[in-house]
C-alpha positions in Angstrom: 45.9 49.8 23.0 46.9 53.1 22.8 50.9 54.7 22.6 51.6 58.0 23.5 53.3 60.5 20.9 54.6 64.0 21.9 56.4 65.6 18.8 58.0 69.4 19.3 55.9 69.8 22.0 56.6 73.8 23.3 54.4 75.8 26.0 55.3 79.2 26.4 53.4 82.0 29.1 53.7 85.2 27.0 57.5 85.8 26.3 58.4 82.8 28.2 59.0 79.2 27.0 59.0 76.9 29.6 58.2 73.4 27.5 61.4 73.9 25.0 60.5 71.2 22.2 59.8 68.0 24.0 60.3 64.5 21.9 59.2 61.3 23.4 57.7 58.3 22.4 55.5 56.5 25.6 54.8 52.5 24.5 51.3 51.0 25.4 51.6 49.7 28.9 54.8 51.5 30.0 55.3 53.4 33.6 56.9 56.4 33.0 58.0 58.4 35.5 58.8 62.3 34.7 61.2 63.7 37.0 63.5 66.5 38.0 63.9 69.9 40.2 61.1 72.2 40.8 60.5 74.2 38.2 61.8 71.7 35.8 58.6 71.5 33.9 57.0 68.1 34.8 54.0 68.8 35.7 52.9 71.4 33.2 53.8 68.6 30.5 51.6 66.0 32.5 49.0 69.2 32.2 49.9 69.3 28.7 49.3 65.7 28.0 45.6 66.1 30.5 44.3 68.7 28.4 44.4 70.8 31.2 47.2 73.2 29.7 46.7 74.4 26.0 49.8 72.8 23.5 51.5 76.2 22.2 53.3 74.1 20.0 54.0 70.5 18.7 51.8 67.8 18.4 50.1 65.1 20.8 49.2 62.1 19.6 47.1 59.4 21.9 46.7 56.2 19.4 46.7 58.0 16.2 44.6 60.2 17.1 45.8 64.4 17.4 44.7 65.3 20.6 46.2 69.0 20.9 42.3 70.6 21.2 40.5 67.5 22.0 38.5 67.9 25.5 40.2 66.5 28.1 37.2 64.0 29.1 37.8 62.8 25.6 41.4 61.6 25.7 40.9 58.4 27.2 43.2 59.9 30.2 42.2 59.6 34.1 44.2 62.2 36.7 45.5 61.5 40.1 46.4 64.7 41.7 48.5 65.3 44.8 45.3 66.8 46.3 43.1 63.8 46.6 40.1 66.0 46.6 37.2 63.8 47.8 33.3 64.7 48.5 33.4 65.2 52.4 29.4 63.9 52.8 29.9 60.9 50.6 30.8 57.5 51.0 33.9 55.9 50.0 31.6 54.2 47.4 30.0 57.3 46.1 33.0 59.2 45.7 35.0 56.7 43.6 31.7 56.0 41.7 30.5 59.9 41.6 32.6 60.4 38.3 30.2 57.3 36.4 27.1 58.7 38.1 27.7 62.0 36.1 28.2 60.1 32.9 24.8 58.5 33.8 26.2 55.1 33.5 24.0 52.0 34.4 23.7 51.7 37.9 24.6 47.8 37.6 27.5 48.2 35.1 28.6 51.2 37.9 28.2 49.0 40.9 30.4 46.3 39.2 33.1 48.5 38.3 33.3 50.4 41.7 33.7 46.7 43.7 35.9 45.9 40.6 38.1 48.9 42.1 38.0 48.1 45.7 39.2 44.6 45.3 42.3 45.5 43.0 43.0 48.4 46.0 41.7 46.2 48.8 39.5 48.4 49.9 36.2 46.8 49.9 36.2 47.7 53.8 36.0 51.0 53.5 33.2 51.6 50.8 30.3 52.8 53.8 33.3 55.1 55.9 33.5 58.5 54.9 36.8 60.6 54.0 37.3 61.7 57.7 37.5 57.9 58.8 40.4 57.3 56.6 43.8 57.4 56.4 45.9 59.7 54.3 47.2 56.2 52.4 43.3 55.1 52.2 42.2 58.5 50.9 44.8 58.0 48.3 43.6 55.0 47.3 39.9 56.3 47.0 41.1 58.9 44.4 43.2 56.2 42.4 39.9 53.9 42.4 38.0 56.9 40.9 40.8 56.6 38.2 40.2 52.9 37.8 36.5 52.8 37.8 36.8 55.1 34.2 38.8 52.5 32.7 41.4 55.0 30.5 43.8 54.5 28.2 46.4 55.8 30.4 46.5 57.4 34.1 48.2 60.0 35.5 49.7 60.6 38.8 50.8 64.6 39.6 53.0 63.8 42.9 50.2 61.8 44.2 52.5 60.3 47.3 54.3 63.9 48.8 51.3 64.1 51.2 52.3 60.8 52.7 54.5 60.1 55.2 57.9 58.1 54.7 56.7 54.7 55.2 53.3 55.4 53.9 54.5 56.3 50.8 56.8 52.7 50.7 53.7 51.1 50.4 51.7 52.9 48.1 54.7 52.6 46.2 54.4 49.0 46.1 50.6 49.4 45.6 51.2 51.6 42.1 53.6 48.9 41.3 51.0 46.2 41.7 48.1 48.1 40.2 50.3 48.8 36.9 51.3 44.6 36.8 47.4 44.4 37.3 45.6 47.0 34.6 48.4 46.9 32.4 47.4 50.2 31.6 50.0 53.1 30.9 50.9 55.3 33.3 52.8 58.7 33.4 54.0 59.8 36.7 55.6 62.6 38.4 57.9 63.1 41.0 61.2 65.4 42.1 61.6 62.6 44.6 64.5 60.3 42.1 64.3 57.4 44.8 60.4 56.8 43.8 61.6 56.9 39.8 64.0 54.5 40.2 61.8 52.2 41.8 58.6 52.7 40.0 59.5 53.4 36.7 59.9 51.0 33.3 61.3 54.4 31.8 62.5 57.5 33.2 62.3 60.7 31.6 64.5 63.8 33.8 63.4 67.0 32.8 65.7 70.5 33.2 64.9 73.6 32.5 61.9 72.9 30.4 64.0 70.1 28.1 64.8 66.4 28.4 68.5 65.3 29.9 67.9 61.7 29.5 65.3 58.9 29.2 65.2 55.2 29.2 65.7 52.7 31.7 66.6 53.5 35.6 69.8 51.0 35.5 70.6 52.6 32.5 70.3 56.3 34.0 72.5 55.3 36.7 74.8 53.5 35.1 75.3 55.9 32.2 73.8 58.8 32.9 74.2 61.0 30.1 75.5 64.4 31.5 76.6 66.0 35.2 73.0 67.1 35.4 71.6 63.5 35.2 74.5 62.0 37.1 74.0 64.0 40.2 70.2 63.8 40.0 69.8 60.4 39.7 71.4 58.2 42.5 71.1 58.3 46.3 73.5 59.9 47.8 74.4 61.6 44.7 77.9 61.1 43.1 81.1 62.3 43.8 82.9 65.6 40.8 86.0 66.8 40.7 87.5 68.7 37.8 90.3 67.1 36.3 92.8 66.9 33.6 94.0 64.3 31.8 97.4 63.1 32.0 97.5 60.5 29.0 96.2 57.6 27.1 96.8 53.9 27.8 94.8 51.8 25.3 91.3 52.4 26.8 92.6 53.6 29.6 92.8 57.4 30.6 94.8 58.6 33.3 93.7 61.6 34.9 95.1 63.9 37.7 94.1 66.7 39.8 95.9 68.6 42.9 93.1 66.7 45.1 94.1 63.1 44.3 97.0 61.2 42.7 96.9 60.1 39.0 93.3 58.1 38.4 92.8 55.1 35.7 89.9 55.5 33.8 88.7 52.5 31.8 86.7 53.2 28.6 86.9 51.6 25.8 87.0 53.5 22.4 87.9 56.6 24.4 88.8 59.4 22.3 90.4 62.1 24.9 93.9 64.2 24.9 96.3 64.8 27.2 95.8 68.6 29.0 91.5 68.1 28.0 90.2 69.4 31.0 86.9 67.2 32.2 85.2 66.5 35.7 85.4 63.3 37.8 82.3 61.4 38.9 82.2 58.6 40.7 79.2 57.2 43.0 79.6 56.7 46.4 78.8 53.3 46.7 81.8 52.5 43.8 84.2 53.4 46.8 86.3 51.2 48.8 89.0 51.6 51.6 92.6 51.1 50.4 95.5 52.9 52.6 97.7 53.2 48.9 94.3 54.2 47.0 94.5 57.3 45.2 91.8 59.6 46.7 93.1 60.3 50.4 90.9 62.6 52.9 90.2 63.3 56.4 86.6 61.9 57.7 83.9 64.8 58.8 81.3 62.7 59.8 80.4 58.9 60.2 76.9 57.4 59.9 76.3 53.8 61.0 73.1 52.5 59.6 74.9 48.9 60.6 74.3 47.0 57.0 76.7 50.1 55.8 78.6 52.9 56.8 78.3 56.5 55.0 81.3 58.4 55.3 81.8 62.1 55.1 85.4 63.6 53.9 87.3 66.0 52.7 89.7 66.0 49.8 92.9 68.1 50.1 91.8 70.9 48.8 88.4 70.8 50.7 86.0 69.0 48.3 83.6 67.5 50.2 82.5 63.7 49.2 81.1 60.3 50.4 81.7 56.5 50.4 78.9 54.2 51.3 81.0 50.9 52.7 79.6 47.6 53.3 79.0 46.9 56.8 80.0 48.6 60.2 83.5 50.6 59.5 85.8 51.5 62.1 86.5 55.1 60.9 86.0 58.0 63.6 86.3 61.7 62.5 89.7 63.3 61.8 91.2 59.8 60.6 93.4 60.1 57.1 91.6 57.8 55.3 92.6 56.3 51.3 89.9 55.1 49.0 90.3 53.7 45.6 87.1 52.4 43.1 87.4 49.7 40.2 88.6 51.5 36.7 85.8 50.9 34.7 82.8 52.6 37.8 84.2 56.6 37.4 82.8 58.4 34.8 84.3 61.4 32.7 82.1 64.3 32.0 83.8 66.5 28.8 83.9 70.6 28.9 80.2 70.8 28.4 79.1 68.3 31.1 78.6 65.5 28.5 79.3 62.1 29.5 82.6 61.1 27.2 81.7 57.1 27.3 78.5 58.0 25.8 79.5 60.4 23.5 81.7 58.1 22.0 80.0 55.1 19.6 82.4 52.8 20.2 82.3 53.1 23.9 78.8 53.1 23.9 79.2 49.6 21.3 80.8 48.2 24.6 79.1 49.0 27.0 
Protein backbone atom coordinates (compact mmCIF):
# COMPACT_ATOMS: atom_id res chain seq x y z
CA UNK A 1 0.00 0.00 0.00
CA UNK A 2 1.44 2.94 -1.15
CA UNK A 3 0.48 7.01 -0.20
CA UNK A 4 1.36 9.65 -2.24
CA UNK A 5 3.57 12.65 -0.89
CA UNK A 6 4.14 15.84 -2.96
CA UNK A 7 6.18 18.40 -0.75
CA UNK A 8 7.20 22.06 -2.39
CA UNK A 9 6.67 20.66 -5.54
CA UNK A 10 7.55 23.73 -8.25
CA UNK A 11 7.88 23.34 -12.25
CA UNK A 12 9.09 26.24 -13.94
CA UNK A 13 9.78 26.56 -18.20
CA UNK A 14 12.74 28.85 -18.18
CA UNK A 15 11.66 32.19 -16.42
CA UNK A 16 8.27 30.88 -15.86
CA UNK A 17 6.79 29.04 -12.84
CA UNK A 18 3.83 27.47 -13.53
CA UNK A 19 3.66 24.60 -10.50
CA UNK A 20 4.02 27.39 -7.54
CA UNK A 21 4.96 25.04 -4.49
CA UNK A 22 2.27 22.37 -4.35
CA UNK A 23 1.63 20.53 -0.77
CA UNK A 24 -0.61 17.56 -0.68
CA UNK A 25 -0.84 14.46 0.98
CA UNK A 26 -2.87 11.49 -1.36
CA UNK A 27 -3.98 8.41 1.24
CA UNK A 28 -3.62 4.78 -0.13
CA UNK A 29 -6.86 4.08 -1.94
CA UNK A 30 -8.26 7.60 -2.30
CA UNK A 31 -9.87 9.13 -5.72
CA UNK A 32 -8.61 12.30 -6.16
CA UNK A 33 -9.75 14.38 -8.62
CA UNK A 34 -7.45 17.54 -9.71
CA UNK A 35 -9.48 20.23 -11.12
CA UNK A 36 -9.77 23.76 -12.36
CA UNK A 37 -9.56 26.19 -15.63
CA UNK A 38 -7.33 25.60 -18.46
CA UNK A 39 -4.22 26.52 -17.88
CA UNK A 40 -4.57 25.92 -14.19
CA UNK A 41 -1.84 23.46 -14.04
CA UNK A 42 -3.48 20.00 -13.59
CA UNK A 43 -2.22 18.09 -15.92
CA UNK A 44 1.44 19.11 -15.90
CA UNK A 45 1.30 18.08 -12.04
CA UNK A 46 -0.38 14.56 -13.04
CA UNK A 47 2.82 14.73 -15.65
CA UNK A 48 4.85 15.59 -12.78
CA UNK A 49 3.63 12.77 -10.57
CA UNK A 50 4.03 10.24 -14.18
CA UNK A 51 7.48 10.98 -14.52
CA UNK A 52 6.67 12.40 -17.74
CA UNK A 53 7.57 16.05 -16.68
CA UNK A 54 10.97 16.60 -14.74
CA UNK A 55 10.31 18.02 -10.76
CA UNK A 56 12.20 21.56 -10.86
CA UNK A 57 11.61 21.55 -7.41
CA UNK A 58 10.16 19.74 -4.19
CA UNK A 59 10.00 16.34 -3.50
CA UNK A 60 7.77 13.28 -4.59
CA UNK A 61 7.42 10.63 -2.57
CA UNK A 62 5.40 7.22 -3.74
CA UNK A 63 5.51 4.87 -0.33
CA UNK A 64 8.64 6.11 1.06
CA UNK A 65 10.35 5.98 -1.69
CA UNK A 66 11.80 9.64 -3.51
CA UNK A 67 10.75 9.30 -6.88
CA UNK A 68 11.70 12.81 -8.39
CA UNK A 69 14.36 10.90 -11.06
CA UNK A 70 13.04 7.53 -10.83
CA UNK A 71 11.90 6.14 -14.46
CA UNK A 72 8.51 6.40 -14.95
CA UNK A 73 8.02 2.55 -15.65
CA UNK A 74 9.35 2.31 -12.16
CA UNK A 75 6.87 4.20 -10.09
CA UNK A 76 4.40 1.74 -9.75
CA UNK A 77 1.99 4.32 -11.74
CA UNK A 78 -0.27 3.32 -14.90
CA UNK A 79 -1.60 6.39 -17.29
CA UNK A 80 -4.91 6.81 -18.90
CA UNK A 81 -4.67 9.52 -21.42
CA UNK A 82 -7.51 11.42 -23.11
CA UNK A 83 -6.14 9.95 -26.35
CA UNK A 84 -6.83 6.30 -25.94
CA UNK A 85 -4.17 5.44 -28.41
CA UNK A 86 -4.69 1.82 -29.34
CA UNK A 87 -2.75 -0.53 -31.97
CA UNK A 88 -5.17 -0.30 -35.11
CA UNK A 89 -4.13 -4.14 -36.36
CA UNK A 90 -4.47 -5.71 -32.98
CA UNK A 91 -7.08 -7.25 -31.08
CA UNK A 92 -8.85 -5.88 -28.21
CA UNK A 93 -6.84 -8.74 -26.37
CA UNK A 94 -3.51 -7.84 -27.75
CA UNK A 95 -3.73 -4.27 -27.18
CA UNK A 96 -4.67 -4.38 -23.42
CA UNK A 97 -2.11 -7.25 -23.08
CA UNK A 98 0.69 -5.58 -25.51
CA UNK A 99 2.13 -3.58 -22.55
CA UNK A 100 2.90 -7.36 -20.48
CA UNK A 101 4.09 -8.89 -23.74
CA UNK A 102 6.92 -6.19 -23.80
CA UNK A 103 7.83 -7.00 -20.18
CA UNK A 104 8.04 -10.60 -21.54
CA UNK A 105 5.67 -11.76 -18.91
CA UNK A 106 4.48 -15.51 -18.83
CA UNK A 107 2.11 -15.97 -21.40
CA UNK A 108 -0.26 -17.88 -18.83
CA UNK A 109 0.16 -15.31 -15.87
CA UNK A 110 -0.57 -12.62 -19.09
CA UNK A 111 -3.61 -14.41 -20.29
CA UNK A 112 -5.08 -14.52 -16.67
CA UNK A 113 -4.62 -10.97 -16.06
CA UNK A 114 -5.93 -9.76 -19.45
CA UNK A 115 -9.56 -11.88 -18.85
CA UNK A 116 -8.97 -10.67 -15.18
CA UNK A 117 -9.41 -7.07 -16.96
CA UNK A 118 -12.25 -7.77 -19.16
CA UNK A 119 -14.44 -9.16 -16.57
CA UNK A 120 -14.01 -6.14 -14.09
CA UNK A 121 -14.72 -3.82 -17.48
CA UNK A 122 -17.20 -6.31 -18.95
CA UNK A 123 -15.66 -6.65 -21.84
CA UNK A 124 -14.94 -10.15 -22.41
CA UNK A 125 -17.08 -9.69 -25.76
CA UNK A 126 -14.93 -7.67 -27.30
CA UNK A 127 -11.39 -9.27 -26.87
CA UNK A 128 -11.27 -10.77 -30.91
CA UNK A 129 -12.99 -7.12 -32.44
CA UNK A 130 -10.51 -4.66 -33.42
CA UNK A 131 -10.46 -0.76 -32.43
CA UNK A 132 -12.55 0.20 -35.47
CA UNK A 133 -15.46 -2.19 -34.21
CA UNK A 134 -15.75 -0.34 -31.07
CA UNK A 135 -17.30 2.37 -29.54
CA UNK A 136 -15.68 5.48 -28.29
CA UNK A 137 -16.95 4.22 -24.48
CA UNK A 138 -15.48 0.64 -25.43
CA UNK A 139 -12.21 2.00 -26.74
CA UNK A 140 -12.05 3.75 -23.42
CA UNK A 141 -12.33 0.90 -21.71
CA UNK A 142 -9.57 -1.08 -23.66
CA UNK A 143 -7.05 1.62 -22.65
CA UNK A 144 -8.21 1.51 -18.79
CA UNK A 145 -7.74 -2.46 -19.03
CA UNK A 146 -4.23 -1.87 -20.31
CA UNK A 147 -3.95 0.13 -17.01
CA UNK A 148 -5.44 -2.78 -15.00
CA UNK A 149 -3.58 -5.60 -16.52
CA UNK A 150 -0.11 -3.72 -14.94
CA UNK A 151 -1.54 -3.91 -11.58
CA UNK A 152 0.04 -0.18 -10.19
CA UNK A 153 0.17 1.31 -7.18
CA UNK A 154 -1.87 4.06 -8.40
CA UNK A 155 -3.61 5.05 -11.89
CA UNK A 156 -3.97 8.00 -13.56
CA UNK A 157 -6.59 9.46 -15.75
CA UNK A 158 -5.53 12.86 -17.98
CA UNK A 159 -9.31 13.90 -19.03
CA UNK A 160 -9.84 10.45 -20.08
CA UNK A 161 -13.87 11.08 -20.64
CA UNK A 162 -13.88 14.83 -22.93
CA UNK A 163 -13.88 12.60 -26.06
CA UNK A 164 -17.23 11.11 -25.00
CA UNK A 165 -20.37 12.25 -25.54
CA UNK A 166 -22.80 13.52 -22.69
CA UNK A 167 -24.39 10.39 -21.79
CA UNK A 168 -21.47 8.35 -22.65
CA UNK A 169 -19.51 9.91 -20.31
CA UNK A 170 -22.45 9.29 -17.39
CA UNK A 171 -21.63 5.86 -17.65
CA UNK A 172 -18.05 5.59 -17.68
CA UNK A 173 -18.47 7.74 -14.89
CA UNK A 174 -20.26 5.24 -13.07
CA UNK A 175 -17.78 2.53 -14.48
CA UNK A 176 -14.48 4.58 -12.76
CA UNK A 177 -16.60 4.64 -9.80
CA UNK A 178 -17.07 0.94 -9.75
CA UNK A 179 -13.60 0.00 -10.91
CA UNK A 180 -12.06 2.28 -7.84
CA UNK A 181 -14.76 0.25 -5.19
CA UNK A 182 -13.33 -2.85 -7.10
CA UNK A 183 -9.19 -2.43 -7.22
CA UNK A 184 -9.16 -0.32 -4.32
CA UNK A 185 -6.30 1.10 -5.88
CA UNK A 186 -5.57 5.01 -5.76
CA UNK A 187 -6.43 7.07 -8.34
CA UNK A 188 -5.59 10.70 -9.43
CA UNK A 189 -7.74 12.26 -11.93
CA UNK A 190 -8.22 15.25 -13.99
CA UNK A 191 -10.84 17.17 -15.17
CA UNK A 192 -12.01 21.18 -15.76
CA UNK A 193 -15.38 19.51 -15.98
CA UNK A 194 -16.36 20.32 -11.70
CA UNK A 195 -19.72 18.21 -12.21
CA UNK A 196 -17.45 14.90 -12.90
CA UNK A 197 -15.20 15.99 -9.49
CA UNK A 198 -18.04 16.25 -7.47
CA UNK A 199 -19.26 12.99 -8.41
CA UNK A 200 -16.19 10.96 -8.72
CA UNK A 201 -14.04 12.21 -6.20
CA UNK A 202 -13.25 11.03 -2.24
CA UNK A 203 -11.08 14.37 -2.36
CA UNK A 204 -10.93 17.22 -4.49
CA UNK A 205 -8.00 19.25 -5.17
CA UNK A 206 -8.91 22.87 -7.39
CA UNK A 207 -5.95 24.16 -8.77
CA UNK A 208 -5.43 28.19 -10.02
CA UNK A 209 -2.86 29.64 -11.43
CA UNK A 210 -0.35 26.96 -10.75
CA UNK A 211 -1.40 26.79 -6.77
CA UNK A 212 -4.01 24.93 -4.70
CA UNK A 213 -7.44 27.01 -3.61
CA UNK A 214 -8.85 24.17 -1.75
CA UNK A 215 -8.89 20.37 -1.12
CA UNK A 216 -10.89 17.94 0.77
CA UNK A 217 -14.12 16.53 0.46
CA UNK A 218 -16.74 17.66 -2.47
CA UNK A 219 -19.69 18.47 0.24
CA UNK A 220 -17.18 20.16 2.00
CA UNK A 221 -15.99 22.35 -1.23
CA UNK A 222 -19.44 23.25 -1.73
CA UNK A 223 -20.55 23.92 1.38
CA UNK A 224 -17.50 25.96 2.45
CA UNK A 225 -15.61 26.65 -0.23
CA UNK A 226 -12.76 28.51 0.90
CA UNK A 227 -12.49 31.69 -1.39
CA UNK A 228 -14.62 33.43 -4.50
CA UNK A 229 -12.44 31.41 -6.67
CA UNK A 230 -13.55 27.99 -5.30
CA UNK A 231 -17.12 29.20 -4.69
CA UNK A 232 -17.81 30.02 -8.21
CA UNK A 233 -15.97 26.99 -9.59
CA UNK A 234 -17.39 24.48 -7.79
CA UNK A 235 -21.28 24.19 -8.04
CA UNK A 236 -23.55 23.88 -10.99
CA UNK A 237 -24.96 26.70 -11.98
CA UNK A 238 -22.37 28.59 -10.16
CA UNK A 239 -23.34 30.99 -7.26
CA UNK A 240 -24.70 34.14 -6.98
CA UNK A 241 -21.83 37.71 -5.72
CA UNK A 242 -22.63 40.94 -4.99
CA UNK A 243 -20.43 43.30 -3.25
CA UNK A 244 -21.66 44.48 -0.07
CA UNK A 245 -21.21 46.33 3.02
CA UNK A 246 -21.98 45.51 6.32
CA UNK A 247 -24.53 47.38 8.17
CA UNK A 248 -23.96 45.82 11.87
CA UNK A 249 -23.63 42.99 14.25
CA UNK A 250 -26.36 41.05 15.90
CA UNK A 251 -24.87 38.25 17.95
CA UNK A 252 -23.74 35.89 15.08
CA UNK A 253 -25.68 37.58 13.00
CA UNK A 254 -24.31 40.16 10.28
CA UNK A 255 -26.50 42.38 8.48
CA UNK A 256 -25.40 43.47 5.28
CA UNK A 257 -26.70 45.94 2.59
CA UNK A 258 -26.19 47.00 -0.86
CA UNK A 259 -28.09 49.50 -3.42
CA UNK A 260 -29.22 45.98 -5.18
CA UNK A 261 -31.09 44.50 -2.27
CA UNK A 262 -32.59 45.43 1.11
CA UNK A 263 -30.58 44.80 4.37
CA UNK A 264 -29.49 40.81 4.35
CA UNK A 265 -29.07 38.53 7.75
CA UNK A 266 -26.13 36.61 7.64
CA UNK A 267 -25.82 33.86 10.27
CA UNK A 268 -22.26 32.88 11.42
CA UNK A 269 -21.36 32.04 14.35
CA UNK A 270 -18.10 33.54 15.92
CA UNK A 271 -18.19 36.16 13.19
CA UNK A 272 -15.70 38.74 13.61
CA UNK A 273 -16.76 41.61 11.04
CA UNK A 274 -17.37 45.62 11.37
CA UNK A 275 -19.81 47.80 10.37
CA UNK A 276 -18.68 49.81 6.88
CA UNK A 277 -16.13 46.29 5.97
CA UNK A 278 -16.79 46.04 2.58
CA UNK A 279 -17.18 42.06 1.42
CA UNK A 280 -19.11 40.21 -1.48
CA UNK A 281 -22.35 38.21 -1.27
CA UNK A 282 -22.53 34.64 -2.39
CA UNK A 283 -25.24 32.59 -2.31
CA UNK A 284 -26.07 29.39 -4.51
CA UNK A 285 -28.74 29.29 -6.61
CA UNK A 286 -30.44 26.39 -5.43
CA UNK A 287 -30.44 28.24 -1.64
CA UNK A 288 -33.14 30.60 -3.26
CA UNK A 289 -36.73 30.62 -2.64
CA UNK A 290 -39.82 32.85 -3.79
CA UNK A 291 -41.06 35.29 -1.16
CA UNK A 292 -42.94 38.62 -2.45
CA UNK A 293 -41.41 40.58 1.08
CA UNK A 294 -37.86 38.70 0.48
CA UNK A 295 -35.08 40.93 0.22
CA UNK A 296 -33.49 40.34 -3.16
CA UNK A 297 -36.29 41.67 -5.73
CA UNK A 298 -35.60 41.41 -9.73
CA UNK A 299 -37.21 41.28 -13.00
CA UNK A 300 -37.03 37.57 -14.70
CA UNK A 301 -34.83 37.43 -18.20
CA UNK A 302 -35.41 34.09 -18.97
CA UNK A 303 -37.33 30.85 -17.64
CA UNK A 304 -36.09 27.25 -18.11
CA UNK A 305 -38.58 24.39 -17.29
CA UNK A 306 -36.72 21.23 -16.89
CA UNK A 307 -40.23 20.19 -14.98
CA UNK A 308 -38.60 18.59 -11.65
CA UNK A 309 -37.28 22.47 -11.29
CA UNK A 310 -37.35 25.73 -12.71
CA UNK A 311 -34.05 27.91 -13.45
CA UNK A 312 -34.66 31.40 -13.39
CA UNK A 313 -32.82 34.15 -15.00
CA UNK A 314 -32.94 37.96 -13.30
CA UNK A 315 -31.82 41.00 -12.92
CA UNK A 316 -31.01 42.87 -9.78
CA UNK A 317 -31.70 46.65 -9.69
CA UNK A 318 -28.77 47.69 -10.62
CA UNK A 319 -28.39 45.01 -13.47
CA UNK A 320 -26.57 42.02 -11.77
CA UNK A 321 -27.48 39.21 -13.41
CA UNK A 322 -28.34 35.94 -11.07
CA UNK A 323 -30.24 32.62 -10.81
CA UNK A 324 -32.68 30.60 -8.57
CA UNK A 325 -33.11 27.00 -9.21
CA UNK A 326 -36.89 26.27 -7.64
CA UNK A 327 -38.37 23.09 -6.95
CA UNK A 328 -40.86 22.07 -9.36
CA UNK A 329 -42.74 23.81 -12.42
CA UNK A 330 -42.91 27.79 -11.47
CA UNK A 331 -45.32 30.06 -12.82
CA UNK A 332 -42.85 32.97 -13.55
CA UNK A 333 -42.86 34.43 -17.26
CA UNK A 334 -40.22 37.11 -18.29
CA UNK A 335 -40.64 40.75 -17.21
CA UNK A 336 -42.48 39.57 -13.85
CA UNK A 337 -41.00 41.55 -10.47
CA UNK A 338 -40.18 38.72 -8.67
CA UNK A 339 -38.79 38.65 -4.51
CA UNK A 340 -36.54 35.89 -3.36
CA UNK A 341 -35.20 35.39 0.06
CA UNK A 342 -32.63 32.21 1.20
CA UNK A 343 -32.34 30.77 4.92
CA UNK A 344 -29.58 33.00 7.11
CA UNK A 345 -27.20 30.51 7.65
CA UNK A 346 -26.83 29.29 3.21
CA UNK A 347 -25.04 32.97 2.03
CA UNK A 348 -21.68 33.17 2.38
CA UNK A 349 -19.38 36.27 2.99
CA UNK A 350 -16.15 36.55 1.08
CA UNK A 351 -13.71 39.34 2.99
CA UNK A 352 -11.59 42.17 0.80
CA UNK A 353 -9.28 39.45 -0.44
CA UNK A 354 -11.94 36.91 -1.59
CA UNK A 355 -11.52 34.81 1.57
CA UNK A 356 -14.31 33.10 2.87
CA UNK A 357 -14.95 34.99 6.53
CA UNK A 358 -16.76 31.71 8.21
CA UNK A 359 -13.61 29.88 7.45
CA UNK A 360 -11.30 32.34 8.33
CA UNK A 361 -12.62 32.50 11.56
CA UNK A 362 -11.86 29.30 14.17
CA UNK A 363 -14.69 29.61 16.00
CA UNK A 364 -16.99 29.64 13.07
CA UNK A 365 -15.20 26.99 11.51
CA UNK A 366 -15.58 25.09 15.44
CA UNK A 367 -19.34 25.27 14.40
CA UNK A 368 -19.72 24.42 11.52
Amino acid sequence: MSDLTLKSIRKSYGAVEVIKGIDLEIAHGEFVVFVGPSGCGKSTLLRMIAGLEEITAGSLHIGNVLCNDVEPRDRGIAMVFQSYALYPHMTVYDNVGFGLKLAKAPKDGRDKKIRDAARILQMEHLLDRKPSQLSGGQRQRVAIGRAIVRQPEVFLFDEPLSNLDAALRVDMRMELSKLHQELGATMIYVTHDQVEAMTLADKIVVLNGGEVQQAGAPIELYQHPANLFVAGFIGSPKMNFLPVTVKGIEGDTIVVQADEIDDLRVSIPGATARPGDAMTLGIRPHALRTGADGPIKGTVDLVERLGNETIVNFRLGGGTQWLAVLDGDMPLHRGQTVGFTAPEGEPVLFDRDGRNIAIANPQAEKAA
